[in-house]
C-alpha positions as a printed NumPy array, in Angstrom:
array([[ -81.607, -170.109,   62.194],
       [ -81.828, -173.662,   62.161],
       [ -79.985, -176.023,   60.017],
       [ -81.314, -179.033,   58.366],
       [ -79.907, -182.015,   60.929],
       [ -81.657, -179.611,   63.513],
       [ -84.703, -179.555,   62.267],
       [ -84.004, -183.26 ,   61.25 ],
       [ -83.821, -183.729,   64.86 ],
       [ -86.917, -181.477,   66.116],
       [ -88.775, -183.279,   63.74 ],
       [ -88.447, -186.53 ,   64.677],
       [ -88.773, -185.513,   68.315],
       [ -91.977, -183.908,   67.467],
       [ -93.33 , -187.438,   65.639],
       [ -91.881, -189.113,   69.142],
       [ -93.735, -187.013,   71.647],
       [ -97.419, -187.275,   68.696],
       [ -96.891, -190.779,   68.979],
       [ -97.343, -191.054,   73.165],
       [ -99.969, -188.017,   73.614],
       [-101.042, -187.6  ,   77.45 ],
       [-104.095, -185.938,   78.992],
       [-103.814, -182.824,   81.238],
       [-102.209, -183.481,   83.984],
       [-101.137, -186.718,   83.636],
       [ -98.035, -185.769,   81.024],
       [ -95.463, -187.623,   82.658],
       [ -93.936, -189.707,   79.677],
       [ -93.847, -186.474,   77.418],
       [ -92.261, -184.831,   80.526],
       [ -89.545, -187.176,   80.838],
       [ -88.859, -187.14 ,   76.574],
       [ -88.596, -183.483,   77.193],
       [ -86.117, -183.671,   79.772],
       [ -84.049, -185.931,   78.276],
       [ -84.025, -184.282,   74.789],
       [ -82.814, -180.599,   77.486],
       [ -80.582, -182.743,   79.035],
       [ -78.437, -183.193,   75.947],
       [ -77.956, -179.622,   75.444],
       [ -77.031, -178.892,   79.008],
       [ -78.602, -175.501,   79.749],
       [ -77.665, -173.801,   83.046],
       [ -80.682, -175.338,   84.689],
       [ -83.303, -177.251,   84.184],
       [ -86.236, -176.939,   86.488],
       [ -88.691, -180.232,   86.674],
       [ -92.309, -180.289,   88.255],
       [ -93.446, -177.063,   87.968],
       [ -97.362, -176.84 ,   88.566],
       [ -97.671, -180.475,   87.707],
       [ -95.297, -182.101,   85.262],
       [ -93.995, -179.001,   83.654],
       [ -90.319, -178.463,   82.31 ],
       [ -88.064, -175.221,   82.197],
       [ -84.754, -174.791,   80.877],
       [ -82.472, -171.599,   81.596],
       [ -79.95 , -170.723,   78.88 ],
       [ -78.627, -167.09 ,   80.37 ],
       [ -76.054, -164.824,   78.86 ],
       [ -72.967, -163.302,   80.95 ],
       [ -74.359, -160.492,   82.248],
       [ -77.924, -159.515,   83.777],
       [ -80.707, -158.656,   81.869],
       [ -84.503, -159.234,   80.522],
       [ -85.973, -162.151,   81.029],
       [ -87.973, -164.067,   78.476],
       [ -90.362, -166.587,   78.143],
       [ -91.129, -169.081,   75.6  ],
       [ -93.634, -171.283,   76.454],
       [ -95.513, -174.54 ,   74.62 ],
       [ -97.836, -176.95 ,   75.583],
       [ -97.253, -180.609,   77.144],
       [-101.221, -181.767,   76.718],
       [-103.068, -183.858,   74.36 ],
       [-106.741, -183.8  ,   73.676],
       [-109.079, -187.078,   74.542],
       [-109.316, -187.465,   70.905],
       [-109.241, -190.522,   68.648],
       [-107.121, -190.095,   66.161],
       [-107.9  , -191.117,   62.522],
       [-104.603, -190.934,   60.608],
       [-102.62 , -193.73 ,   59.457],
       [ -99.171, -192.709,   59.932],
       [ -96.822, -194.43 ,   61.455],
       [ -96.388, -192.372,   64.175],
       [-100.157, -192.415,   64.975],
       [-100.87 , -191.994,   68.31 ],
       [-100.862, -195.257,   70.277],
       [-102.672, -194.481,   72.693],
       [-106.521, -195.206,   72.552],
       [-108.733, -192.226,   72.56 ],
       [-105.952, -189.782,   73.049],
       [-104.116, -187.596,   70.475],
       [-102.072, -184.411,   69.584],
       [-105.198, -182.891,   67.601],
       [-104.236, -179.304,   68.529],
       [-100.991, -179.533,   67.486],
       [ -99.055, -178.93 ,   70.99 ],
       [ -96.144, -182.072,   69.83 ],
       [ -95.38 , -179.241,   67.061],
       [ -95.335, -176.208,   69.121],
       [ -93.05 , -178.584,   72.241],
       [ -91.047, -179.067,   68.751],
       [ -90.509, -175.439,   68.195],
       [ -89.72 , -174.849,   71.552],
       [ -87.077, -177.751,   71.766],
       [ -85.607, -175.67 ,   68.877],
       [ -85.791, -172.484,   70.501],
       [ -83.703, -174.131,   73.311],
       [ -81.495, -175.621,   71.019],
       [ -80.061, -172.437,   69.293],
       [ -79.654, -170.618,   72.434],
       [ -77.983, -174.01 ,   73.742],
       [ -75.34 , -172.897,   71.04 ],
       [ -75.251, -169.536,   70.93 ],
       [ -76.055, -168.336,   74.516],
       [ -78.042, -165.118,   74.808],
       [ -75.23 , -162.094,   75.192],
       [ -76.791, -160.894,   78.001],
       [ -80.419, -161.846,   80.212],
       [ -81.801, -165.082,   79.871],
       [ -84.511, -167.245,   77.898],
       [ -86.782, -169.451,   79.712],
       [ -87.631, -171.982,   77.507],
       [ -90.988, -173.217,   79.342],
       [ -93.108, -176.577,   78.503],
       [ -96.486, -176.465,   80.578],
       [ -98.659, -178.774,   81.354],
       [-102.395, -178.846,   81.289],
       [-103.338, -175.977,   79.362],
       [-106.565, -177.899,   77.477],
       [-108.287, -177.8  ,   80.754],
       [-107.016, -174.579,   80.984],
       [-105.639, -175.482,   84.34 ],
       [-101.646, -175.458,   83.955],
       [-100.341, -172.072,   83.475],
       [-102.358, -170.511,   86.599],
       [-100.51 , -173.538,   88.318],
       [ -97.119, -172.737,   86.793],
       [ -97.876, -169.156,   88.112],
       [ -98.345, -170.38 ,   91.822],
       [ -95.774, -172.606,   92.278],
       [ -92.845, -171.655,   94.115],
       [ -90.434, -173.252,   92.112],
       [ -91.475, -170.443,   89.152],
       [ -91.15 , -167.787,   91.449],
       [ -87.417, -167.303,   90.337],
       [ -88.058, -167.398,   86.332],
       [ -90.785, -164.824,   86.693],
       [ -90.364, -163.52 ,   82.981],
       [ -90.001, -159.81 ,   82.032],
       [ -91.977, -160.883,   79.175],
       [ -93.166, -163.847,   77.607],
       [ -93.885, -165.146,   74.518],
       [ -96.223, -168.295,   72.945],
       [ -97.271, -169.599,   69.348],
       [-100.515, -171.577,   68.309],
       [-100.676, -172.994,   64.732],
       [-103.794, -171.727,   63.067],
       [-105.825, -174.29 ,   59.826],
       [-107.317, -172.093,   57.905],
       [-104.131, -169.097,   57.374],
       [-101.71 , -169.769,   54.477],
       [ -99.029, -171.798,   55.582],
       [ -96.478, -170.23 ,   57.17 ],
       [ -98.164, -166.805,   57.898],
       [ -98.002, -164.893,   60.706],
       [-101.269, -164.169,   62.411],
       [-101.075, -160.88 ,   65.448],
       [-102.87 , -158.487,   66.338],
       [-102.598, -156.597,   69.232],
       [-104.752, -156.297,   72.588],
       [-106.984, -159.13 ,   72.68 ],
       [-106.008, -161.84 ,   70.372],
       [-108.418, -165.094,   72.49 ],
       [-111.263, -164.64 ,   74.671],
       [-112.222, -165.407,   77.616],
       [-114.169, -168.238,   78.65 ],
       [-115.519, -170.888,   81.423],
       [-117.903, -173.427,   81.71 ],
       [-120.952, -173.311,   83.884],
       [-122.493, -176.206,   85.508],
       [-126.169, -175.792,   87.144],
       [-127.436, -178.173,   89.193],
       [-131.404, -177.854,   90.062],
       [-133.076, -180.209,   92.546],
       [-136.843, -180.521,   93.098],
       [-138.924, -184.434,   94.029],
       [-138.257, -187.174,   92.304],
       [-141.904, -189.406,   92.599],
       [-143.641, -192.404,   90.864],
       [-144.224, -191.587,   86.757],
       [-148.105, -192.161,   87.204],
       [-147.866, -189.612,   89.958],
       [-146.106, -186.772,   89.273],
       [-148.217, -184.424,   91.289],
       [-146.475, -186.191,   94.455],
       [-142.813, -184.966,   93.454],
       [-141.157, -181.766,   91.879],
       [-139.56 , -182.618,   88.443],
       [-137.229, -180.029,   87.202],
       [-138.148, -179.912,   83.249],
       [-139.954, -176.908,   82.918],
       [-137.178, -174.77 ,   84.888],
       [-134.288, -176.657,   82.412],
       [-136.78 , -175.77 ,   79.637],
       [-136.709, -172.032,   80.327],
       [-132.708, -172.249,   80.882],
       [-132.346, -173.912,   77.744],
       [-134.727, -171.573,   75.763],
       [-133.042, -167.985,   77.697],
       [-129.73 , -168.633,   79.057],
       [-127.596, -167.855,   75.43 ],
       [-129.665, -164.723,   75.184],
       [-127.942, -163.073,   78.615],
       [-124.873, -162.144,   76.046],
       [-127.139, -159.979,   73.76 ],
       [-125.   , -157.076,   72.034],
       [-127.64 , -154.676,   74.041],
       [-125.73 , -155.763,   77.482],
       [-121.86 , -156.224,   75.996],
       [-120.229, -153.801,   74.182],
       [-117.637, -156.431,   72.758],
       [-118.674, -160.033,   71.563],
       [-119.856, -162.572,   73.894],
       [-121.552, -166.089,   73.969],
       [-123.59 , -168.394,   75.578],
       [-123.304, -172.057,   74.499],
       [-125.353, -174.946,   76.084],
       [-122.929, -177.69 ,   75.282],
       [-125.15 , -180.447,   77.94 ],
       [-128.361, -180.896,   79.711],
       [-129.487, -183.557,   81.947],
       [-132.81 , -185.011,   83.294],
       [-133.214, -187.041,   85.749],
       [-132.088, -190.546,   84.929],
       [-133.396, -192.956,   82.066],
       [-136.259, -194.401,   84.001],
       [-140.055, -194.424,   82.401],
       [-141.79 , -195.281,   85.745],
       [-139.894, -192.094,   87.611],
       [-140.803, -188.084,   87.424],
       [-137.356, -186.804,   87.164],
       [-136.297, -184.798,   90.732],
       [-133.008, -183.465,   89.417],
       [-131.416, -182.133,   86.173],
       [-128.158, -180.777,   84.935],
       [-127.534, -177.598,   82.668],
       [-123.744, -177.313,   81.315],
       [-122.913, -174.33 ,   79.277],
       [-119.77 , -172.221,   77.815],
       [-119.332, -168.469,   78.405],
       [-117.368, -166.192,   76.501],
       [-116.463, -162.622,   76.536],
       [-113.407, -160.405,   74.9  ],
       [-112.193, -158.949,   78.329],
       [-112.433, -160.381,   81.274],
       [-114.483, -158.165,   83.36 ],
       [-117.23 , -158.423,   81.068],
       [-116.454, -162.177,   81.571],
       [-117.308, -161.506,   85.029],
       [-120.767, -159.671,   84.233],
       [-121.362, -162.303,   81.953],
       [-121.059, -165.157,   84.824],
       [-122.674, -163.085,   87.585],
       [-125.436, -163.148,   84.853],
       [-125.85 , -166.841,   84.315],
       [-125.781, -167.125,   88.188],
       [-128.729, -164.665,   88.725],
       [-130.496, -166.329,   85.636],
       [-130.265, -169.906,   86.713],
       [-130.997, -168.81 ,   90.556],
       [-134.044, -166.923,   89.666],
       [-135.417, -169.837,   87.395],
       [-135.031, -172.556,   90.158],
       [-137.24 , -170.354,   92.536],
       [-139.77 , -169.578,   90.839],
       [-139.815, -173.425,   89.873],
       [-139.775, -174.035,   93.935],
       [-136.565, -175.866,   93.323],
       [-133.077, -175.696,   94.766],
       [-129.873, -174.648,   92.924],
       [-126.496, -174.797,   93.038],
       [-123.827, -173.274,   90.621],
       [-120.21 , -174.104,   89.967],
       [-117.985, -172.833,   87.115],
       [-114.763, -174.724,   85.511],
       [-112.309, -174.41 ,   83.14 ],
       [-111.827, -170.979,   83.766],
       [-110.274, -168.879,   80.305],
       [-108.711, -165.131,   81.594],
       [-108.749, -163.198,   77.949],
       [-104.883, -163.772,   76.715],
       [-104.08 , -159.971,   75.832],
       [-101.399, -159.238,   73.425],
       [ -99.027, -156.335,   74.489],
       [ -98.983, -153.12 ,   71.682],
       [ -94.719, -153.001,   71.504],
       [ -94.6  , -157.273,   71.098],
       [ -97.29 , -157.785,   68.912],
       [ -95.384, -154.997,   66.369],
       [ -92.203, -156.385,   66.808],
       [ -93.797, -160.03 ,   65.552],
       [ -95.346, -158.146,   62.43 ],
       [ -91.749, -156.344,   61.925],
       [ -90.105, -159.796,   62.556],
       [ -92.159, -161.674,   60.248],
       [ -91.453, -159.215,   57.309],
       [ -87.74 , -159.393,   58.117],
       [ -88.161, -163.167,   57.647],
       [ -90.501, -162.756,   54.147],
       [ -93.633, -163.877,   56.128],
       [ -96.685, -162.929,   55.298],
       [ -98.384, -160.991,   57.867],
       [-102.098, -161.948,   58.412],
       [-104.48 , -159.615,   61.071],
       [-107.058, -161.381,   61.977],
       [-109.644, -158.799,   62.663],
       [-111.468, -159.534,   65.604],
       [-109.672, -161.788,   68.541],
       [-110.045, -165.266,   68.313],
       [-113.447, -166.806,   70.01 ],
       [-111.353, -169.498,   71.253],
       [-109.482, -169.174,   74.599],
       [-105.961, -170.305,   75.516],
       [-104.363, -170.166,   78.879],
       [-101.612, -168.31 ,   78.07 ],
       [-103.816, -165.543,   79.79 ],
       [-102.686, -166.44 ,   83.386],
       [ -99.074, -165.284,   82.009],
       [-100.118, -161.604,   79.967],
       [-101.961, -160.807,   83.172],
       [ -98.849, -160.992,   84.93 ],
       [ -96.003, -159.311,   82.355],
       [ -95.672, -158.312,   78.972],
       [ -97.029, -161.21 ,   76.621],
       [ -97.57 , -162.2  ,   73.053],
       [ -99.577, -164.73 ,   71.643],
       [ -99.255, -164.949,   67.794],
       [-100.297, -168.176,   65.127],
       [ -98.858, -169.573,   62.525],
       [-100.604, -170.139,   59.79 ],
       [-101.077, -174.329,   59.168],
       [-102.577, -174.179,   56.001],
       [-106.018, -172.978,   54.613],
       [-106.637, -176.576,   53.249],
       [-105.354, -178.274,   56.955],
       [-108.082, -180.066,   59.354],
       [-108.968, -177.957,   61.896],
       [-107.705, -178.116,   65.352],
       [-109.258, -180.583,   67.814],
       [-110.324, -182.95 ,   64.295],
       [-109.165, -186.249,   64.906],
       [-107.815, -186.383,   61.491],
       [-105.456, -183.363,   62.49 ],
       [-101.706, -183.783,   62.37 ],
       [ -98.942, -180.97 ,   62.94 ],
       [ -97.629, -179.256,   59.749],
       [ -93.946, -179.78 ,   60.336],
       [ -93.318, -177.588,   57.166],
       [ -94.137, -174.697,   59.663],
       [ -91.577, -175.423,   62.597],
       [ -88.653, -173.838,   60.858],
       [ -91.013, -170.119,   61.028],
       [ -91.999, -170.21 ,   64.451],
       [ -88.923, -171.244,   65.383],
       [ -87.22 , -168.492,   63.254],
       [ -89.979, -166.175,   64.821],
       [ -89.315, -167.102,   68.467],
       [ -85.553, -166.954,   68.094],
       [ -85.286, -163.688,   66.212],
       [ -87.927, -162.272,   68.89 ],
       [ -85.92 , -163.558,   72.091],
       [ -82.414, -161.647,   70.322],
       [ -84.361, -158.494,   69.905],
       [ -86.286, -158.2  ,   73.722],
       [ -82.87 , -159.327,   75.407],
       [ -81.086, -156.516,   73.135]])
């Protein structure tokens, strides 16, 4: 368990890293504060550049074993942040608003108690990854070569969660975040003179219809779980009163709880938007981003976390139905035994992605705790 210079310490590192927040993909700064802060406890390796600027650090015990996973976040959100703090991020229109400085702060003290008290036998992983907001960086972390000799045996991740009593653990097991992507529809027609419309092909009815039937292709009639259609942007032509539009632009965000009806859901939206823009004479084209696999909690794990947080007088908080949200700690529970679980930020705390949103650090001492306890009982 951490003592109080430790958390002193993880503390003030996580107020250093909310201070300089970095976009997906471009987290080389935090990178290099995380390195730095690893190199001082001199783990048997540490492993730089994985899918991007990501971070590992081995801590193994003396004989073979399990291996385990703990992973946070190196991202920040394009967020301006509202708080007056002096630690406030500095950086204009950026910001830690989902709380990933706290959870790279209960990971650095994760790898600091097993940088004292190495694991008896196996080894922890202790990963930072970059780019999950964009939901990019773990499928890279996945396909990079360099990972291909810390696959984990099982792996393990925490999200704070506003709106749970502070310092509660939230699990459930199978699905505990959905799956999700965004879908981008491009339609093409004529663009021709305003007093003339006849003479071109504007798009507006056809993004009409889309906009009017598109959220109803995830009707409980077709899914047996939840699932969601949300038109988040739409487009026409350009801002121009003497031109009939000749292009348009439909954005929306798909969700489902597994991720073949994910799939069905998409193939959906495809069909829709394809059969629209024909019978408008126009042309279409489709493209999907930000693609969400469900993150599904393992049975055996996601007990042991509701065992581990009564051992450690937590409250234990099932959240009914998985979380709408998605988190791309999916790409890793499709590939081994995983566990995502939250901690509970307060039920007073902004909510995530607010830009008045700042990391509890009252909570790091219980998912570090958590984490810790976890990694002795998997490694055995």
């Amino acid at each position: 368990m951490p003592e109080i210079s430790d958390l002193e310490l993880i503390v003030n590192l996580r107020k250093e890293l909310h201070k300089y927040p970095e976009l997906s993909g471009n987290e080389k700064v935090t990178s290099r504060r995380i390195i730095r802060f690893l190199e001082e406890l001199q783990p048997d390796e540490i492993v730089c550049g994985i899918g991007g600027y990501g971070v590992a650090a081995r801590f193994s015990g003396d004989s073979h074993g399990r291996r385990l996973l703990i992973r946070a976040e190196l991202d920040a959100l394009p967020v301006t942040e509202m708080n007056n703090f002096d630690y406030r991020s500095v950086n204009t229109g950026v910001s830690h608003a989902c709380g990933h400085d706290g959870h790279m702060a209960v990971a650095a003290g994760v790898a600091k108690f097993f940088a004292s008290e190495r694991p008896e036998k196996g080894e922890v992983v202790v990963l930072f990854q970059p780019s999950e907001e964009n939901g990019k960086g773990a499928e890279a972390v996945l396909g990079d070569p360099r990972f291909e000799r810390l696959m984990p045996d099982f792996a393990i991740a925490m999200h704070n969660l506003p709106g749970y009593k502070k310092n509660s653990v939230i699990v459930r097991p199978d699905v505990f975040a959905m799956a999700s992507e965004g879908i981008i529809i491009r339609l093409e027609g004529k663009t021709s003179h305003a007093a003339e419309p006849e003479n071109g092909l504007s798009p507006a009815r056809a993004v009409s219809r889309l906009l009017e039937v598109l959220p109803g292709i995830a009707g409980s009639d077709i899914f047996k779980s939840f699932a969601l259609v949300t038109v988040i942007h739409a487009r026409l032509g350009e801002v121009a009163f003497g031109t009939s539009p000749g292009h348009a632009l439909v954005m929306a965000t798909l969700r489902a709880c597994a991720d073949n009806e994910m799939e069905e859901l998409s193939g959906r939206a495809v069909q829709l938007a394809q059969s629209i823009a024909g019978e408008e004479g126009l042309k279409c084209s489709v493209s999907f981003t930000e693609r969400f696999p469900a993150t599904v909690n393992d049975p055996g794990l996601a007990q042991m976390a509701s065992d581990t947080a009564k051992e450690l007088s937590l409250e234990v908080c099932d959240p009914g139905d998985a979380f709408r949200w998605s988190e791309d700690f999916g790409w890793f529970t499709r590939k081994t035994r995983g566990l995502l679980f939250g901690i509970g930020a307060g039920k007073g705390h902004p909510e995530l992605h607010n830009p008045d949103y700042d990391f509890p650090d009252d909570i790091t001492s219980a998912g570090i705790n958590m984490l810790t306890r976890m990694s002795l009982k998997i490694l055995g």
